[in-house]
Phi, psi and omega in degrees: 000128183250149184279122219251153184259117175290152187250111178310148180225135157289124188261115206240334182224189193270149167236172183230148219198118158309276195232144191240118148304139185213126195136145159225041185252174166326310199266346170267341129348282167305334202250311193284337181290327186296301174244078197258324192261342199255320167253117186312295198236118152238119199263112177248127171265154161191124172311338171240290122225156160342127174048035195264327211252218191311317121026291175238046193223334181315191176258009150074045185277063157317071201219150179276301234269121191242101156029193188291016188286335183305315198286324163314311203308299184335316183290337175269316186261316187130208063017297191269308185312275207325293178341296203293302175337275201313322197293310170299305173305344160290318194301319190302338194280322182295308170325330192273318177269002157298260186325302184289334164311286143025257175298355199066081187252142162268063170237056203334070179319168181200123146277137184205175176273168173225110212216120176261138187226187157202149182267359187202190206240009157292331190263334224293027196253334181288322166296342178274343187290306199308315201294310174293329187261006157269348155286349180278315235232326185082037131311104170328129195205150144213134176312117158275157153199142204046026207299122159317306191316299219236261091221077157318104157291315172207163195151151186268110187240129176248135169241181208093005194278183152218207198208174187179166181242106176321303170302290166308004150274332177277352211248320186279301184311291233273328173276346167259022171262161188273052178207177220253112161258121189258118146270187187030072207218033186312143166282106144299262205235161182228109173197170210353086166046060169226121162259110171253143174225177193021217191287329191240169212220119185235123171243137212245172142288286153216164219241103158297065170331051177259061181266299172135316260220153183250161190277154192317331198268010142262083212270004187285320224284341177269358161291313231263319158243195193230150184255156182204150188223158183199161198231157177213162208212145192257125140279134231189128006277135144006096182264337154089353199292157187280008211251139160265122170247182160234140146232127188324296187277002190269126216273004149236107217283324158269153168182154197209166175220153150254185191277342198257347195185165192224138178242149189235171172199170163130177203043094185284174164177162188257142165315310213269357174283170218261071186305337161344271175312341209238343182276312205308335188304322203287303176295349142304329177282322171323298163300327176291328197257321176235076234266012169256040158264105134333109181272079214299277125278155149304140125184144205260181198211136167223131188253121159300111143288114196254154202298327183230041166053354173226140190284156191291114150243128174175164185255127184268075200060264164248011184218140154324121180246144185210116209191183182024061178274050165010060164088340185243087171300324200298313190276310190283334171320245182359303170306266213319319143354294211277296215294323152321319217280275188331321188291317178297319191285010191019078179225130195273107155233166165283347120006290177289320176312308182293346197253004195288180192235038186219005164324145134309330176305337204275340177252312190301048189214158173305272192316349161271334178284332158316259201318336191284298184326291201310330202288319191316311209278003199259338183281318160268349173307313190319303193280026186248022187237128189252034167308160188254136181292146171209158170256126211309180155283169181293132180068036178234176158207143179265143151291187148169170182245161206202061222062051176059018158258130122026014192277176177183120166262133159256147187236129156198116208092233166286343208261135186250106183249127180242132178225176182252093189263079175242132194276138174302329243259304192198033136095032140266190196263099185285151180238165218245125174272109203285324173283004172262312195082029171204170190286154182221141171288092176284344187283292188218030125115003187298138164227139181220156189280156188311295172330323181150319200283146201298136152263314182221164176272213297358294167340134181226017178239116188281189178294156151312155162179141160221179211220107190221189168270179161271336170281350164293310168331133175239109164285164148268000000 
């Protein structure tokens, strides 16, 4: 079957849907490919283009194997849950190799191992933990030690995984579903099985959420995670290898290779952490660690974490919520897929148990009442900064209070954009992300462009904002 370029439609009027997706990332994919056959009209929105956000942005990783999370999951869930998790996640790599067969899709699939390490004998207990709970669990393994290749001091290898280039699997998947896709589409609002985006009102049956993000009046949902962001890098030449790794001690901690180019990650961090300091870090290390590599782009990814480590599907009033793949997106997409597929057939799986938003686990853990803390004290640490206005450097930006309000200037060139940064969603004090070039929600993860306008949610409103010179400006 040869591959066809999918065609985006302009949402020009109020339309009506069986069931409306929202999201054009893997899993509002995943969800319309699952019921294509089942429903007569299905419609996907995204704010943006196709596969643009976290989605077509990864280390392109098809792995049952999630960083060290199996030994949390254990601890929390239990044997058979953890089990059941590794089981889905298998299935899911074969669902995937399904689908491009199919279609011929061109994303230079790869079968490789997946291999979690350490380079030294500091970390190595956190890999013996890991280790114990896929023998708890009858989890497949091999040992590394002393891998030449990598130089592994010591690690855990699932073999059978691949790799893939994500985007162009969602660009290609997206031209062979039977169904109306609208970009540059935002969701306002949501209510009685009515979506308005942009100017028009699209009304459903039903409603699919593969955003990450829960709609603005559902403010629990942000207790239960945490958005977390890490930055990445495409590098050139290639090392070609058949291998994925993490290693636990290594300062970019991911790392996948194509035939054309190798992708690194790492320096995970919470919004209220100082992202700056920490992209400049990354790019010193970056030269430091490959220093015969070519830096082809930059670009950071932000992930919903959920608390008790596996993610949320379940119906949320009139509508599906589909969130927190706690960083392994590629796979857990494909679960939840299915698992949408169960919840319309109203058919009871264990599937559906693990993934519901009514676990107990999701309040019941040490880390929700820690991370809650944290946020609460970042929220008044917020309102406690008395800066003085100044005008930033070119392509910089500054805060300051302004009668104990909030404010943020960007400068560029001449042109001065002032926005009003108190997040709408719940009132914290956004802080300016220098490698995005836009304002960020350290509490619950909401964005916006230097100009004012909403990028990701909760937040579903943009900012105050105006727009001047610096000789237009009057300081006191």
């Amino acid at each position: 079957m040869k591959n066809r370029e999918y065609k985006a439609l302009k949402l020009n009027q109020d339309i009506e849907c069986d069931v409306l997706i929202v999201g054009a990332g893997l899993s509002g994919l995943l969800c319309a490919y699952q019921l294509q056959d089942l429903y007569e009209k299905i419609v996907i929105i995204e704010s943006d283009e196709i596969g643009s956000g976290a989605s077509g942005r990864n280390t392109g990783k098809i792995t049952s194997q999630h960083g060290f999370n199996y030994q949390e999951i254990l601890k929390i869930h239990g044997a058979q849950k953890t089990r059941l998790y590794y089981e889905e996640n298998q299935q899911a790599i074969k669902g995937i190799k399904e689908i491009i067969d199919r279609y011929e899709i061109e994303c230079g699939y790869q079968e490789k191992k997946a291999i979690i390490g350490v380079k030294s004998k500091r970390f190595k207990e956190k890999v013996e933990n890991e280790i114990m709970a896929y023998q708890s669990c009858e989890i497949d393994y091999e040992i590394i030690q002393n891998d030449e290749m990598e130089n592994i001091f010591y690690g855990a290898c699932f073999k059978k995984q691949a790799s893939f280039d994500p985007y162009q699997f969602c660009i290609q998947l997206a031209s062979h579903l039977n169904v109306e896709i609208y970009e540059h589409s935002p969701m306002m609002k949501i209510y009685h099985h009515t979506v308005e985006a942009v100017s028009h009102k699209i009304k459903y049956q039903h409603c699919i959420l593969a955003t990450q993000v829960m709609p603005f009046q559902f403010k629990f949902f942000y207790t239960i995670t945490q958005p977390k962001q890490s930055f990445l890098a495409a590098l050139k030449p290639s090392d070609k290898n058949d291998q994925m790794f993490l290693c636990e001690d290594e300062i970019t901690k991911t790392k996948n290779s194509s035939d054309q180019f190798m992708l690194v990650g790492g320096y995970d961090h919470l919004l209220s952490d100082d992202s700056n300091s920490k992209w400049q870090s990354f790019k010193r290390d970056l030269v430091l660690e490959y220093p015969k590599h070519r830096i082809l782009s930059t670009w950071s990814s932000q992930d919903y974490m959920v608390f008790d480590y596996l993610p949320i599907v379940d119906q949320c009033e009139d509508f599906i919520v589909i969130t927190g793949f706690n960083k392994w997106g590629n796979t857990n997409a494909y679960s939840a897929s299915l698992t949408v597929l169960d919840i319309l057939k109203n058919k009871y799986t264990e599937r559906r148990e693990l993934f519901s938003l009514k676990r107990k686990t999701l309040v019941l853990n040490k880390n929700f009442l820690s991370e809650n803390f944290q946020v609460l004290k970042h929220l008044i640490e917020s309102k406690m900064n008395h800066d003085t206005c100044q005008i930033p450097e070119n392509h910089q930006a500054v805060s300051f209070q302004l009668e104990h309000h909030p404010y943020g200037i960007y400068r560029q060139n001449e042109t001065l954009y002032i926005v009003d940064i108190l997040c709408p969603h719940l009132g914290c004090t956004l802080k300016f992300n220098d490698h995005d070039k836009c304002w960020d929600c350290p509490c619950h993860g909401s964005r916006f462009s230097i100009e004012g306008k909403i990028i990701k949610g909760p937040a579903n409103v943009d900012l105050h904002h105006s727009i001047c010179t610096i000789d237009e400006l009057k300081l006191d």
